[in-house]
C-alpha positions, 0 to 999 in steps of 0.5 A, spaced: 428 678 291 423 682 294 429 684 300 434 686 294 429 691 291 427 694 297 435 695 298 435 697 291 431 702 293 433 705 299 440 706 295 437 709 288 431 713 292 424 711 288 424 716 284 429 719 279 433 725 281 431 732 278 434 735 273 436 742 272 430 743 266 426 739 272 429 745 277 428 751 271 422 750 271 418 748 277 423 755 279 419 759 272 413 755 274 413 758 282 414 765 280 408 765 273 403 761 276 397 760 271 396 767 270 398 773 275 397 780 276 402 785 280 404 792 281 411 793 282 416 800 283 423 799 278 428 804 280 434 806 276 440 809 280 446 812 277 452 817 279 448 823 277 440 821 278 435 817 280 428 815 276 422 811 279 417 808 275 411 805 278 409 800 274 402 795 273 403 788 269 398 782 267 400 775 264 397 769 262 403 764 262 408 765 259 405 767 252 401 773 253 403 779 258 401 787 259 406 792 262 402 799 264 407 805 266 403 809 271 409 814 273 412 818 272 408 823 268 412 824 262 413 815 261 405 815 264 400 810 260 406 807 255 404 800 255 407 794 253 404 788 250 406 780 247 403 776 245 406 769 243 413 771 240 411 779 238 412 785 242 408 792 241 409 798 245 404 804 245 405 811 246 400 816 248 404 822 247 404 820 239 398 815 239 402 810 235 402 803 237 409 801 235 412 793 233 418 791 236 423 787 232 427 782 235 433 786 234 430 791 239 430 786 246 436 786 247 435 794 248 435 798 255 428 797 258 426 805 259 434 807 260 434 801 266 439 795 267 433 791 265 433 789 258 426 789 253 427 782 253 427 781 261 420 784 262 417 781 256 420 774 256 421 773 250 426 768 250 425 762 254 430 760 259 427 753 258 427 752 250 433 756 248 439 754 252 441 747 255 441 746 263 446 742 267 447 742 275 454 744 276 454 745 284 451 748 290 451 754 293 449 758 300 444 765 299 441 767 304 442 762 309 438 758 303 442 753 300 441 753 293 442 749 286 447 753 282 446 751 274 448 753 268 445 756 262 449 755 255 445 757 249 443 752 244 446 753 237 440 755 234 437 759 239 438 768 238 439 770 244 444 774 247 448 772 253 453 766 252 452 763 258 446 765 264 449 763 272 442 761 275 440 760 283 434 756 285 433 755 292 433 747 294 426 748 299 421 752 295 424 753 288 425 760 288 430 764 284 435 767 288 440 771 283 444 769 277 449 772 273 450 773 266 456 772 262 458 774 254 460 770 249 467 770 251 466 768 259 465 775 262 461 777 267 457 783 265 451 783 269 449 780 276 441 779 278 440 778 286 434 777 289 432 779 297 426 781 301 424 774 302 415 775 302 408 771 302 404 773 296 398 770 298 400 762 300 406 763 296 413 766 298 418 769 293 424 775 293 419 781 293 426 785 291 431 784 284 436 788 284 440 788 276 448 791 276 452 792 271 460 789 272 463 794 269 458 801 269 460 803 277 454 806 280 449 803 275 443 799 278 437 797 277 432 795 283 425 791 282 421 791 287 414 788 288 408 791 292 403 786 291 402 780 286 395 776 285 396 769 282 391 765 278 386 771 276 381 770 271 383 772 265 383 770 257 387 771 252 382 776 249 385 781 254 391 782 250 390 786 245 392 791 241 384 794 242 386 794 249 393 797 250 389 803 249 385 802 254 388 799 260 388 803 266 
């Protein structure tokens, strides 16, 4: 009996293989850490003009975060916070601090490729869609699981189905395509410029390009990131959104 087990095992493996929720989030998990503080530049091409923003963001999981704009002068101190599932933006130039509606997170992020959505993470890829492996794939010489992202029926979210690429090695997430209702690709997402931040290598560079909208980019580049800082819930507050520097 205790031949034929070992020989179970050997066939089985000892332990059940991962499934894509598995790999989706050790992958979200891999870039969140308990909480993080980053600094990052985003910049917007398009055919007639470039914009660079320099950018300073705190999180806390997955349910608290702060986005700081340092640059340009005209966008500089806006400020970005969620708690939980509520989203508010304060503007200096108007000294109002102002709530997003979900209707709004599928918007254009400060005239970028990104979306509201995208930089406050208000919906989950873990929650909101289903997960299934559905092959593999070659990116940067990383081999990679390709899985695929079908929203559940529930769920208000915009893309009909995500593409994503998460690395076999170190979970990390090196692209993913977007696709509308009808099964068209309309936004492509690829990471590069593979970085140790701290004990932790990531895709220091994200590069966000419309299918359809020839010369349009968006380019997310991180210049530092710091994990599992000390940090409470307390600092994500509207009192705060003022304050930040």
């Amino acid at each position: 009996m205790k031949k034929l087990l070992y020989i179970l095992l050997i066939i089985f493996g000892s332990s059940p293989a991962q499934s894509a929720y598995d790999i989706i989030k050790s992958a979200d998990d891999h870039i969140r850490g308990i909480s993080n503080r980053a600094e990052m530049t985003i910049e917007i091409q398009r055919p007639k003009w470039t914009r660079t923003m320099e950018i300073k963001a705190w999180a806390l999981g997955s349910e608290y975060s702060f986005i700081l704009i340092q640059a340009p002068s005209r966008d500089k101190g806006s400020v970005f916070l969620k708690r939980d599932k509520e989203i508010w933006n304060w503007q200096p130039k108007i000294e109002k601090v102002i709530k997003l509606p979900p209707s709004m997170m599928m918007q254009s992020w400060m005239g970028s490729d990104l979306t509201n959505d995208d930089l406050v993470k208000e919906s989950s890829i873990l929650n909101d869609y289903t997960h299934l492996i559905v092959g593999d794939t070659t990116i940067l010489d990383r081999v990679c699981y390709t899985i695929e992202l079908t929203p559940k029926p529930e769920a208000a979210v915009v893309w009909g189905m995500i593409k994503t690429f998460i690395d076999k090695k170190e979970y990390l997430q090196m692209g993913s395509d977007f696709y509308d209702e009808d099964g068209y690709l309309i936004t492509k997402m690829e990471a590069s410029d593979l970085t140790y931040f701290g004990d932790k290598l990531l895709p220091a560079t994200m590069v966000m390009t419309p299918i359809e909208e020839e010369g349009n980019k968006t380019t997310l580049h991180y210049k530092s990131i710091e994990f599992d800082i000390e940090i409470e819930e307390s600092f994500f507050t509207k009192q705060n959104m003022k304050r930040l520097r």
